[in-house]
Structures are given as C-alpha cells and as structure tokens.
TORTOR-235302 format. One record per residue (C-alpha): z, y, x; residue in three letters. Coordinates in steps of 0.001 Angstrom, whole numbers, plus 500000, padded with zeros to 6 digits. Example, Ala and Ser with C-alpha at 12.3 -4.5 7.8 and 13.67 -1.06 7.14 Angstrom:
! TORTOR-235302
{site {507800, 495500, 512300}, Ala};
{site {507140, 498940, 513670}, Ser};
END
This chain:
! TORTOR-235302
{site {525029, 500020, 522641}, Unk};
{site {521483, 499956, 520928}, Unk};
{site {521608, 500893, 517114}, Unk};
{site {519206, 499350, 514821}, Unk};
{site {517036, 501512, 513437}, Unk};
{site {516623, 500890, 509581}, Unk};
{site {513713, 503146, 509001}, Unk};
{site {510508, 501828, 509438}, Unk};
{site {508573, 505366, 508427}, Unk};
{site {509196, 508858, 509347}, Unk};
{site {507017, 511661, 508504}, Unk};
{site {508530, 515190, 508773}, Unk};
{site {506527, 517864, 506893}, Unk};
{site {503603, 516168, 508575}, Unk};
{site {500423, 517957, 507956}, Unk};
{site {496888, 517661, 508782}, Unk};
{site {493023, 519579, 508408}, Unk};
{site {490088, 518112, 509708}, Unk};
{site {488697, 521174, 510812}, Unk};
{site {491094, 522410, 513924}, Unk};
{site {489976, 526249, 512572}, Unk};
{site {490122, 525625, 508908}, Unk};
{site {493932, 524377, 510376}, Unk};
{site {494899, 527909, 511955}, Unk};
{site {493203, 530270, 509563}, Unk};
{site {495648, 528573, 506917}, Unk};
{site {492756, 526821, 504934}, Unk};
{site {492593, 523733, 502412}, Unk};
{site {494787, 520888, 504334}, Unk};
{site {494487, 517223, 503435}, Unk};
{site {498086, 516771, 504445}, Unk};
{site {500434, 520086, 503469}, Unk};
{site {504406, 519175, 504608}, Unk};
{site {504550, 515593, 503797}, Unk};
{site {508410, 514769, 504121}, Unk};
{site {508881, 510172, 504180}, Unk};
{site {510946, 507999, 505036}, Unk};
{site {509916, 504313, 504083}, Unk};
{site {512864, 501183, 505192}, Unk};
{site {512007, 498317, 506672}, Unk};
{site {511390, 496046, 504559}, Unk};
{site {510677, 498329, 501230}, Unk};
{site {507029, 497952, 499362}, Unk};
{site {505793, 501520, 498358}, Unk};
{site {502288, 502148, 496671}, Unk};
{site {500482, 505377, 497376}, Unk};
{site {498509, 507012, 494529}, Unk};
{site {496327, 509593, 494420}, Unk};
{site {492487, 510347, 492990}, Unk};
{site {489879, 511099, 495588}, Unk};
{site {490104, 513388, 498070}, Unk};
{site {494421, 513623, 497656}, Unk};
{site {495217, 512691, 501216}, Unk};
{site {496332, 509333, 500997}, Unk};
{site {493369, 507171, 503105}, Unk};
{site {494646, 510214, 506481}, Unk};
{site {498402, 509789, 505289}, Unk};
{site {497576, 505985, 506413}, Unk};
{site {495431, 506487, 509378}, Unk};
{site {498519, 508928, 510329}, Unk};
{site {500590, 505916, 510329}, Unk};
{site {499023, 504141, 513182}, Unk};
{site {497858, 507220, 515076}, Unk};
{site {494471, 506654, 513680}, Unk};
{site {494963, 510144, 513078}, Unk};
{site {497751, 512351, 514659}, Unk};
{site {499605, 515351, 512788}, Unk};
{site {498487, 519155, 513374}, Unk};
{site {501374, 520063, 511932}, Unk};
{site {504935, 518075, 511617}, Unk};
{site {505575, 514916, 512969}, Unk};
{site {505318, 511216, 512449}, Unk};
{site {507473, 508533, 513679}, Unk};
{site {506934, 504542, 513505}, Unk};
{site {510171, 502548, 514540}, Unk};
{site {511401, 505383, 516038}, Unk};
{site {507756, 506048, 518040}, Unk};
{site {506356, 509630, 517845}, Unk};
{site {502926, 508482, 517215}, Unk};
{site {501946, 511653, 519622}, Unk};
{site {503484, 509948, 522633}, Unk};
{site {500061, 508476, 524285}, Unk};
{site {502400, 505480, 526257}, Unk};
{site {503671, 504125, 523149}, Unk};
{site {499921, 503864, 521394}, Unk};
{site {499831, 500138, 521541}, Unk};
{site {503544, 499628, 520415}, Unk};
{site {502681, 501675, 517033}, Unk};
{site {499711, 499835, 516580}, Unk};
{site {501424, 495761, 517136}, Unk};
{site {503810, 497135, 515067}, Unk};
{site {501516, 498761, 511962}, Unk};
{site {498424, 496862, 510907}, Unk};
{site {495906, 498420, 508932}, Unk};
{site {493739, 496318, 506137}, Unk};
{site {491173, 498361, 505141}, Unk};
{site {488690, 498674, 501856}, Unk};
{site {485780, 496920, 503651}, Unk};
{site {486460, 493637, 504942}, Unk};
{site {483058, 493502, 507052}, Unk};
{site {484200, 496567, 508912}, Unk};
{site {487046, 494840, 510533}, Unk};
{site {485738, 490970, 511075}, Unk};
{site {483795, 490680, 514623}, Unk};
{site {483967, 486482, 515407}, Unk};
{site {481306, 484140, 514717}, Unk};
{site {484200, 481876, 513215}, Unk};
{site {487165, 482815, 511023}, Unk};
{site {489327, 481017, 514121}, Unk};
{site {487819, 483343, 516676}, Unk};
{site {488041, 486725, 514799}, Unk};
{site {491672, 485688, 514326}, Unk};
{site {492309, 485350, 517417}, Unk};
{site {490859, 488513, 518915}, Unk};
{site {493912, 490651, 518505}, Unk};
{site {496271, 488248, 519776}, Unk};
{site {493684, 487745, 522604}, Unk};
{site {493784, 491512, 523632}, Unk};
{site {497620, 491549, 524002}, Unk};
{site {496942, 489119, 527123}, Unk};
{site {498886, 486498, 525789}, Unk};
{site {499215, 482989, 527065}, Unk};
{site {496314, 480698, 525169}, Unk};
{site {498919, 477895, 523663}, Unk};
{site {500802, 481026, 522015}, Unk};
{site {497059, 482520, 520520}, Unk};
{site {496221, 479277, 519142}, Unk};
{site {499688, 479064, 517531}, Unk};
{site {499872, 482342, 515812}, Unk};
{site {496246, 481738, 515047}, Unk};
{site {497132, 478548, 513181}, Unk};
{site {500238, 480441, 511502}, Unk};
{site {498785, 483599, 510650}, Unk};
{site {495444, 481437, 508777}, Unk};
{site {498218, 479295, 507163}, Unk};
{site {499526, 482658, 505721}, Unk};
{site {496557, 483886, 504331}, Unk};
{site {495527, 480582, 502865}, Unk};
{site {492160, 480340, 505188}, Unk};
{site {493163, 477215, 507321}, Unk};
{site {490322, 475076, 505983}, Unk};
{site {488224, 477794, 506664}, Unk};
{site {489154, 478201, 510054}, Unk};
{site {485746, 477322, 511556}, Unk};
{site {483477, 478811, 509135}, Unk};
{site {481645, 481865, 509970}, Unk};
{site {482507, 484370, 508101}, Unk};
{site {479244, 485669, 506740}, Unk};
{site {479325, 483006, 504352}, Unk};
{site {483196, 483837, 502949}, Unk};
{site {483286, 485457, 499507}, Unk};
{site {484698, 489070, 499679}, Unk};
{site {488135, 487735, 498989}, Unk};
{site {488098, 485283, 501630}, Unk};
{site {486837, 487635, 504239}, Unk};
{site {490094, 490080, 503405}, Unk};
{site {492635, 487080, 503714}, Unk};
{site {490813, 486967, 507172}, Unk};
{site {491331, 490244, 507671}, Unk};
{site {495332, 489751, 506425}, Unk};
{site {495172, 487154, 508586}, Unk};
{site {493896, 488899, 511957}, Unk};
{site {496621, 491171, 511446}, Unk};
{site {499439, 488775, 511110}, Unk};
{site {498503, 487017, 514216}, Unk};
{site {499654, 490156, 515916}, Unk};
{site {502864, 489549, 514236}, Unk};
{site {503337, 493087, 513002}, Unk};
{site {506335, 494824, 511188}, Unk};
{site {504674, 495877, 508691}, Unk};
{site {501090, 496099, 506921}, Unk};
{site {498974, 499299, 505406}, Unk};
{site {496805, 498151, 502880}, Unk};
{site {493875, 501172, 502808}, Unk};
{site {491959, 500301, 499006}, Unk};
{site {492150, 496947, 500283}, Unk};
{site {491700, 495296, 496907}, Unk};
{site {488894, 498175, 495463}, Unk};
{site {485809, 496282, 496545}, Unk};
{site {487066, 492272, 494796}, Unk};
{site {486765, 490880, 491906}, Unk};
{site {490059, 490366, 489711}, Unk};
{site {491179, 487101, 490502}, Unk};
{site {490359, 487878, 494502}, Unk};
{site {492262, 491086, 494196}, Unk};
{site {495512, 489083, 492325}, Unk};
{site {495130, 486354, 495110}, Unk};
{site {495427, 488722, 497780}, Unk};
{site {497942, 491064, 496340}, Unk};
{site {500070, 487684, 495917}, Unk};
{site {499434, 486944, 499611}, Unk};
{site {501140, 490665, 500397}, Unk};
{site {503973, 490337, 497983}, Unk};
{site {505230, 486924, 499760}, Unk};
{site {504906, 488550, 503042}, Unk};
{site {507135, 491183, 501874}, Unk};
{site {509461, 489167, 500137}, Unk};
{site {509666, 486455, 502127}, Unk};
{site {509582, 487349, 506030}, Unk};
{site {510323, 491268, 505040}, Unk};
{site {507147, 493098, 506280}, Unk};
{site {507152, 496632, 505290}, Unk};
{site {504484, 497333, 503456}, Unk};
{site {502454, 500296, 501937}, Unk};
{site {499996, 500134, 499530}, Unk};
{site {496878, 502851, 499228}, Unk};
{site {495272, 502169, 495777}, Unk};
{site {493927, 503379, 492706}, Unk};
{site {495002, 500673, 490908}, Unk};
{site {497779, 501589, 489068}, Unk};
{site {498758, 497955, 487822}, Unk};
{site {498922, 497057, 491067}, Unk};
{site {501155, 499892, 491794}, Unk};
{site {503473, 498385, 490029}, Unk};
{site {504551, 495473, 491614}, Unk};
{site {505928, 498160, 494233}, Unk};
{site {509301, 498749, 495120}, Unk};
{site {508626, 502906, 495058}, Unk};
{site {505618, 504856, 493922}, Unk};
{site {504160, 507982, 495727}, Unk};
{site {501694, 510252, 494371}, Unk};
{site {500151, 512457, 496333}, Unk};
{site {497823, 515568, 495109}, Unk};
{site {495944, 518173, 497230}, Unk};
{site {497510, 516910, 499957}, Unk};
{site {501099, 516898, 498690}, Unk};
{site {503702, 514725, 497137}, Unk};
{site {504019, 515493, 493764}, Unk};
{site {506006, 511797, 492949}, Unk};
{site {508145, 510170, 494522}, Unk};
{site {510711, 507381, 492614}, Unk};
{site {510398, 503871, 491324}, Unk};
{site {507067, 503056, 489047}, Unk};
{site {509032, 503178, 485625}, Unk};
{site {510068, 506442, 486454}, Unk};
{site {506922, 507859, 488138}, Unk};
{site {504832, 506044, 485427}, Unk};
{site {507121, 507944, 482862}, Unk};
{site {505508, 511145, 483338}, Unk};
{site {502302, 511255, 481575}, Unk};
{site {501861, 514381, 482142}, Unk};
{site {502287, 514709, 486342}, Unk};
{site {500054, 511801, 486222}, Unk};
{site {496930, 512709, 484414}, Unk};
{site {497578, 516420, 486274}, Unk};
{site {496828, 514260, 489434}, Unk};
{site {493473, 513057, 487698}, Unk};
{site {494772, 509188, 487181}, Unk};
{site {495513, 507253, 483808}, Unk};
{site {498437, 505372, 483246}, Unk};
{site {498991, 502147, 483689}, Unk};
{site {498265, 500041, 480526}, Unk};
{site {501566, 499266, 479248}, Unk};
{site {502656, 502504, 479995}, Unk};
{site {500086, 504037, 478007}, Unk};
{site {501252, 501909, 474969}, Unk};
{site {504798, 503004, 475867}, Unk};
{site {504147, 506481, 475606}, Unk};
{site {501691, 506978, 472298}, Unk};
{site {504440, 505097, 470668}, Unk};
{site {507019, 507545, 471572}, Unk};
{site {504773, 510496, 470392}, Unk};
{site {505076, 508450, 467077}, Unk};
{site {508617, 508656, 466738}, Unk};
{site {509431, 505187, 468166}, Unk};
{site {512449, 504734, 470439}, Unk};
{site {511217, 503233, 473118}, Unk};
{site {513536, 503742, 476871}, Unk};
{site {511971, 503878, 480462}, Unk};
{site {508257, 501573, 480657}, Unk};
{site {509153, 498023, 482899}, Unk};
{site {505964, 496304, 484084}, Unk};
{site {507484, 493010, 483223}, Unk};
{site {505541, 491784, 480236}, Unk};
{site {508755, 489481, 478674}, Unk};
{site {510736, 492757, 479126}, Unk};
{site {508473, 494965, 477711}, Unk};
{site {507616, 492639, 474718}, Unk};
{site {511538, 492631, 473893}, Unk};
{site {511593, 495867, 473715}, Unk};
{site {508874, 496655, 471500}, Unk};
{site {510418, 493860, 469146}, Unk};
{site {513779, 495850, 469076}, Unk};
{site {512603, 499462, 468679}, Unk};
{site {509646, 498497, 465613}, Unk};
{site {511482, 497556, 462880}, Unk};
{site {514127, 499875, 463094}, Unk};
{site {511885, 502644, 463161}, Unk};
{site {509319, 501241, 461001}, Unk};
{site {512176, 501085, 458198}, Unk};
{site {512837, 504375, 458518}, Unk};
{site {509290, 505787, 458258}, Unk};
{site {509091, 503933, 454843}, Unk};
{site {511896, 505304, 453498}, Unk};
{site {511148, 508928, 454380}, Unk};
{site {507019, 508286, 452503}, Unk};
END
C-alpha cells in the first residue's frame, strides 16, 4: 500500500557555495544547513536582503541548482537523482523576476503552449490546458497577441500561465512582482493566492516585499545563508529587532505596532488584517491615553 506523502518540500541541512573550492576550504556559503519542510498545499514567503541565499534556495528547488552539502527532496524526489529531473521540474514551476526571460512565442497562445508541447502530449489535450491555464491567469483575450506588446503585468500572468499549463503542484515565485507597478503586482499576487486557495498549489514566495509577505501562511527569513525566522508573519514580523539585523524594515503596520508599544501602549501580536488591526488600536488608545493624563 502506497502512502501519501504530505510534504511537498524537504531540505535537510542543505547547503551550497558557488565556488566548488571556496566549498571545501570551508569558505562564505550562500546556503549553510538549511533544515525545511513546506506541506502541500501551505503558502510560505521567503525574506531576505541581497545576497541572503534565497534566489539559490529556489533554484535548489527545481534542481536549477543541486546541494554541495545536505539534501533536497521534492515529492519525495532527491533532486540529485538525474532520472527523476523532469518529474521535479512538472511538478515545481519557477516564475521568475523578469518576465521577458521566460516568454519565447510570437503569440501569448503559442508561448503557452510550449511546455505542454515538450511533454509530447496529444494536441487536443495542449490546446485544452492552454485554454485553462490562460483562463487562470486572466490572459484569454489576449491569447493571440504577441507578447511584445503586453504591459509588464500581462507578460507575468503569461508567464503564470505557461506554468500552469504544465499543471504543476506547486509554483516558486523568484521576485516575481519586483519589476511591476502596484496595481500589476496586487493583480498578480491575487492570481497566486486563488491558486493556492482554491485548487491547493503549494506555493513559495521569494520577495522583498514585506506586505506581500504577509498574505503568507509562514514567513522565512533567511541571512548569510541561514534561517534566522521561521513562524507565521505576526510572529516573525514581531521581532523588530531580528528583522532590521537581517537589513529589512518592517512591514507598515507593524512598524506602527511596535513604536506604539515603545510608548507604553498595550498593543498584542501585529495581524495584517486592516479591520483587525484598526480594532485593536481603538481598544488599547484610550485606556492608555487616560492613564498618561493622569500620571502629567
């Protein structure tokens, strides 16, 4: 009897230098015994500044990159096992900061259909996941436009698209929102969230953007090549000072959260929802307020 795996990420004090000698002379590492597991289904952010590790902690995750140190499994896969490359990578997808770097077809139709073409399948099953996957993303009407003259937005929902036709278990977002505009960045973020919540793709998100990280299910923070965070975003968000150690600012509301508390105001664990958040404030002000006038 075949058990269900429930884990869709394993890494195993995984670690990586891209210099081989740098490696065995015990040099700086951009990976130094990173230990995850991610479920199926879950929706983690990865944070870090520049240069932390996170953008080859991805690449790791679809053998992009494998480990010189440590291991990494996807769905059970050692991504080291050569036979199994193209299993890891139908199952992973990769979005990645530059739109243009991924898109090849002279239509949006045809670059969708290039990965579904390469897995040899049968043409009325291309055209269908074609027609699903642009659905998804929102592109339909767009399907026979070339995509030189999409905005940047609309050439990453191509992008999101060309990896759902492959029909993949779950999605690694590389700074795919650094390089668009607000609204294109909520649109697409939007796009993810539904696909996590609503057919259960795993999915990690690489970013900087810490407002984004919140709509995560978990929060990692890495730094020099190690995890220094690891919980849900109130509670990683809740140390101010872990996070501007790693060189990042905190998101917005959390800010607010926390230079209140310096000034005496008793405020419990940041929530990114802005109703919640707005309660609380309303609860914790007058109380304390009160009592700073009656101490002056």
């Amino acid at each position: 009897m075949t058990v269900a795996l429930t884990n869709m990420i394993e890494t195993v004090a995984v670690e990586f230098s891209h210099n081989a000698n740098q490696h065995m002379s015990g040099g700086l590492k951009a990976l130094d015994g990173i230990s995850v597991t991610v479920a199926k289904g879950e929706f983690v952010a990865v944070l870090g500044r520049n240069g932390s590790g996170k953008t080859t902690f991805a690449r790791m995750l679809n053998a992009l990159l494998l480990p010189t140190g440590g291991s990494v499994r996807i769905d059970g896969i050692d991504t080291v096992d050569e036979s199994r490359i193209w299993d890891i990578r139908s199952t992973v997808g990769m979005i990645f900061q530059d739109p243009d770097s991924q898109i090849i077809g002279t239509t949006v139709e045809e670059d969708v259909a290039f990965g579904p073409e390469n897995l040899g399948l049968a043409p009325e099953e291309i055209l269908s996941r074609v027609q699903k996957a642009l659905q998804s993303a929102g592109m339909l009407q767009h399907s026979r436009t070339p995509p030189h003259l999409l905005s940047g937005g609309e050439k990453q929902k191509v992008s999101l698209a060309g990896i759902l036709a492959m029909q993949p278990e779950c999605i690694i977002l590389d700074e795919a929102t650094a390089l668009l505009d607000p609204a294109a960045r909520k649109e697409v973020m939007n796009l993810v969230r539904g696909l996590n919540r609503d057919k259960g793709i795993t999915v990690l998100h690489i970013t900087h953007d810490m407002e984004e990280a919140w709509l995560a299910d978990r929060v990692i923070l890495l730094d020099a090549g190690k995890i220094v965070q690891d919980g849900k975003p109130a509670e990683v968000f809740s140390n101010s000072v872990v996070i501007k150690e790693a060189g990042l600012e905190l998101p917005q509301i959390a800010e607010l959260f926390e230079l209140l508390k310096q000034d005496g105001f008793n405020l419990l664990t940041c929530t990114p929802n802005m109703d919640e958040a707005q309660a609380a404030l309303i609860n914790c002000m007058n109380p304390v307020r009160d009592q700073h006038v009656h101490q002056h």
